[in-house]
N, C-alpha and C positions, 0 to 999 in steps of 0.2 A: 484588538489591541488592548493591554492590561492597562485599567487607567490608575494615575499615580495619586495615590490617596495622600490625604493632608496628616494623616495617621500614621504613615509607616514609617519604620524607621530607616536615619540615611544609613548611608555609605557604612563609618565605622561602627551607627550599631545593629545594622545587617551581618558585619564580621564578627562583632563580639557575640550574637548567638546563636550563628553558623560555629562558632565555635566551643560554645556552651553544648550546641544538640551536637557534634560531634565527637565528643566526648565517650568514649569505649566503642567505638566505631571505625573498623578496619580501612582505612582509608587510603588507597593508591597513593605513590609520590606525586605522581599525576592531577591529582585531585589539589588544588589549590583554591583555599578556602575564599580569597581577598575577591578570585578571579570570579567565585559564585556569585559573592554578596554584588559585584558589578553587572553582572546577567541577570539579577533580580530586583532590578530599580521597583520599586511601588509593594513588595511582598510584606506581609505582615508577619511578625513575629511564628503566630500559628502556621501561617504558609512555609516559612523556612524551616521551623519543625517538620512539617508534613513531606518537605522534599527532603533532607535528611533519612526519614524515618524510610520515604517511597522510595530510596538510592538504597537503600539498606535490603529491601524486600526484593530487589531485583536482581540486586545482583544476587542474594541468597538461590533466588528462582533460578537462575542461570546455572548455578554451581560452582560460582566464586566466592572467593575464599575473604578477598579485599574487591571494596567497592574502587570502579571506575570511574573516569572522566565523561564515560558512553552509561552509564547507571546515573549519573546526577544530570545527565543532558536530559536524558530520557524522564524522569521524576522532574526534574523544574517544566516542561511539554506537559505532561500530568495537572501538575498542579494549575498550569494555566487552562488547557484545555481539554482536559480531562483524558483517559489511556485510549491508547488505540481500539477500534474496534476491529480485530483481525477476522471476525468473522462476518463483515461487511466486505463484499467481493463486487467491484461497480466493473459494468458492460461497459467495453470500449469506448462507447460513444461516452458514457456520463466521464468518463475518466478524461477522455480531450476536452469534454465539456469544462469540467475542472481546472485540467492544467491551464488553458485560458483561463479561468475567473481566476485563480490563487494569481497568473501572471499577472491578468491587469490590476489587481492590487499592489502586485510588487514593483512593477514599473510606471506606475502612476508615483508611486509613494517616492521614487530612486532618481522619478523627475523635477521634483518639487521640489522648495526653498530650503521651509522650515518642515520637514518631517524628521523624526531619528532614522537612523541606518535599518536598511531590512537586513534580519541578520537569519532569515530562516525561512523556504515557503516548502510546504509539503503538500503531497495529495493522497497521503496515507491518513482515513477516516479517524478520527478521533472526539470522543463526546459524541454531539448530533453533530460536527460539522463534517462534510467531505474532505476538506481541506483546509489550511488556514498559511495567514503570512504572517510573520512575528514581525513587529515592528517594536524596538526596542532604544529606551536613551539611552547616549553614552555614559550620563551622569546623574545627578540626582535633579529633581527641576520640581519645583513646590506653587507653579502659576504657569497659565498657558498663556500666549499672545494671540489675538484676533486673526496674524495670518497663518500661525499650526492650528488653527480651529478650520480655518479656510481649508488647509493641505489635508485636513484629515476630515472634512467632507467630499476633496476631490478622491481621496486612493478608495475611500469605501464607494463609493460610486463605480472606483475603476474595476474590478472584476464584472457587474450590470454590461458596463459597454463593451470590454474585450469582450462578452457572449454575442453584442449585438453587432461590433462589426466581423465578430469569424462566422457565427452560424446564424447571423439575420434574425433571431430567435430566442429572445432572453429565457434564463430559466426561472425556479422558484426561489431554487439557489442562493437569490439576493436580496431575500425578504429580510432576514437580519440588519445585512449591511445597513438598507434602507432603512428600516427601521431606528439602527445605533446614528446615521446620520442625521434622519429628522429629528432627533432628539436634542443631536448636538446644534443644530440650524436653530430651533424651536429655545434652548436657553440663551444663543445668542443676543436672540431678540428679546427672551424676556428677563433675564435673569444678569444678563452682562452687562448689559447698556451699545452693544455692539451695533446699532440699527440707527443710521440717522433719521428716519421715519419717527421710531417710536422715542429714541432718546434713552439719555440714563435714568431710566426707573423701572425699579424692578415689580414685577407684574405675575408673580405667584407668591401663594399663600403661607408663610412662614409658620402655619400651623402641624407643628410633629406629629400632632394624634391622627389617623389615619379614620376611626372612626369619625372626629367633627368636620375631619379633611373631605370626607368621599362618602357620609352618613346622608346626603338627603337636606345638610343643611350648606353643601358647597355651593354659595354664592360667589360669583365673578366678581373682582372688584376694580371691573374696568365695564366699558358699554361696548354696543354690539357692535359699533363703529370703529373702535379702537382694536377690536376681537379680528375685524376684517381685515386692518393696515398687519395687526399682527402674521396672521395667515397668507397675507400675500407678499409678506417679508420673509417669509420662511421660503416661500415656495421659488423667491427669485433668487436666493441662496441657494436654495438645491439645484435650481436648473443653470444659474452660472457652474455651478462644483459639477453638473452632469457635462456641459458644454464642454470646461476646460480637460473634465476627464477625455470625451472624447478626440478633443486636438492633441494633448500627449500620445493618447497610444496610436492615432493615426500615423503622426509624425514619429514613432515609435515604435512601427509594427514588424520590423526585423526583430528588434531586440523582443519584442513579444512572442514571436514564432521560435526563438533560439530558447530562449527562457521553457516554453509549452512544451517544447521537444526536448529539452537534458529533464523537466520535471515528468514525461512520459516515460523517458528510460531508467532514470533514477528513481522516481517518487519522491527524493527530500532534496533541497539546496540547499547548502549551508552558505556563511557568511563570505568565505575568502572568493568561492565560486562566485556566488552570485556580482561582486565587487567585480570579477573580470568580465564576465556577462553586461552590466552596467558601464565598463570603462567607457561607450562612446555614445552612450542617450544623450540625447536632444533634449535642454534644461527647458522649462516653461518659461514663459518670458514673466519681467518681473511686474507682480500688479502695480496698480497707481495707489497713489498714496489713499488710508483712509483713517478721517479723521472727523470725530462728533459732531464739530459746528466750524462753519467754516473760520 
C-alpha cells in the first residue's frame, strides 16, 4: 500500500500539475484529469509527471493515436508497483497460491473498520511482486489513527493466513508483508506513544546522518529492560493482527474462495467488481476502547 507522504501535494494541486504535464498530450475524453489526481492520493509531483509521461509511451507502444483511460490506469500500476513482468509465467500451483494470498489481503482489508476501499487486486507479476491489492483513500488524510494502523497490520498479515488455512503451508511470499508490518507494530511502540507498556516517548534517534546513525557509534538510549517490554509489545501486536486476520477469513472463507476463483479466471479485479464480491462479508467485530492511562 502507497504510504501518504507529509510532502505531497493535495487534491487541487495534484490537478493543477496533472494538468500542467498534460499539456501537448493527446488525451482521450475519457481521460479526466480531476478523476486521476483522486486515484493518486500520496503521489509526488515527479510521480504524476512520471504517469503522464508512462500513459503517453503506452499508448504510443500500442499504436494509439490518443492516450486512454486503460493507458493511465496501467502507468499510475507502474508507477506504484513497477510494469508487468509478462515474461514471468507462474505454474498453477503458485498462481492458486497467489490468488489466495492477494484474496486474503483483500478480504481482510474489506472486513475491517478503518481501512480505505480495495479498489484493485491482481495476480499478474509486476516489479518482484506476484501480485498485489491496492488499497487506496478516498480523500486526502495528512495523520493515521491507532486503529488504521491496527487494520493495516491485520490485511498484511491476511494473505500469510489465507496460505495457511487453504494449503496448511505458508509461502515465502509473505516475507514483505511481514516485514512492512513489523515495522509499522515496531513505530507504534516507539515512535507514537501507542503502547500503554512503554508510554508517550519516543525511543529512536532523531539523528539524519546515517553514518553517526549506524557508524559504530549507535548507542541505545534506553536499557536492556525497556529493549525487552519494547520487543514483546511489538510481538503482542503482531500476534493479535495475526489472530484477528485469522477469525476474518475464517468467518469469511466463501467470499475468499469466490474472490481466488474470478482472480484465477480474470487475473485483475477492479473496484466495482470487487464491491459486489464484498456485498455480504462478515465485518470484524468492533475493538474496545484504547487509551494511554487509564
Amino acid at each position: 500500500d502507497r504510504q501518504i507522504g507529509v510532502d505531497a501535494p493535495d487534491l487541487l494541486g495534484r490537478k493543477e500539475i496533472l494538468e500542467v504535464h498534460a499539456k501537448g498530450k493527446p488525451l482521450m475524453d475519457e481521460v479526466v484529469l480531476e478523476a486521476v489526481a483522486r486515484r493518486t492520493p500520496g503521489f509526488s509531483g515527479a510521480d504524476l509527471a512520471n504517469t503522464l509521461n508512462e500513459a503517453a509511451l503506452l499508448a504510443a507502444r500500442r499504436g494509439h493515436s490518443e492516450i486512454s483511460e486503460a493507458d493511465v490506469d496501467e502507468a499510475i500500476d507502474r508507477v506504484i508497483a513497477g510494469p508487468q513482468r509478462r515474461s514471468r509465467v507462474m505454474n498453477p500451483a503458485e498462481k492458486r497460491m497467489t490468488a489466495y494470498h492477494e484474496g486474503g489481503h483483500a478480504v481482510a482489508a474489506a472486513a475491517l473498520h478503518y481501512t480505505d476501499p480495495v479498489t484493485k487486486v491482481t495476480i499478474l507479476p509486476r516489479g518482484r511482486a506476484l501480485g498485489y491489492t491496492m488499497v487506496m483513500p478516498a480523500e486526502d488524510k495528512y495523520s493515521t489513527s491507532r486503529n488504521e494502523l491496527l487494520d493495516q497490520l491485520v490485511y498484511s498479515m491476511g494473505g500469510r493466513i489465507a496460505e495457511e488455512i487453504v494449503f496448511h503451508d505458508p509461502s515465502t511470499g509473505a516475507s514483505n508483508d511481514i516485514q512492512k508490518a513489523s515495522s509499522i507494530a515496531r513505530k507504534m511502540v516507539t515512535e507514537y506513544g501507542m503502547s500503554s507498556r512503554v508510554g508517550p516517548v519516543r525511543l529512536v534517534s532523531d539523528d539524519p546522518d546515517p553514518m553517526t546513525r549506524f557508524g559504530g557509534g549507535n548507542q541505545r538510549e534506553y536499557s536492556e529492560d525497556l529493549a525487552g517490554v519494547i520487543d514483546a509489545e511489538v510481538h503482542a501486536l503482531m500476534e493479535t493482527a495475526t489472530q484477528e486476520a485469522w477469525e476474518l477469513l475464517n468467518s469469511n472463507r466463501e467470499v475468499l474462495d469466490e474472490l481466488a476463483a474470478r482472480l484465477l479466471e480474470k487475473e485483475t479485479i477492479l473496484e466495482a467488481e470487487l464491491k459486489e464480491i464484498f456485498q455480504n462479508i462478515r465485518k470484524a467485530p468492533p475493538r474496545e476502547q484504547w487509551l494511554s492511562a487509564p
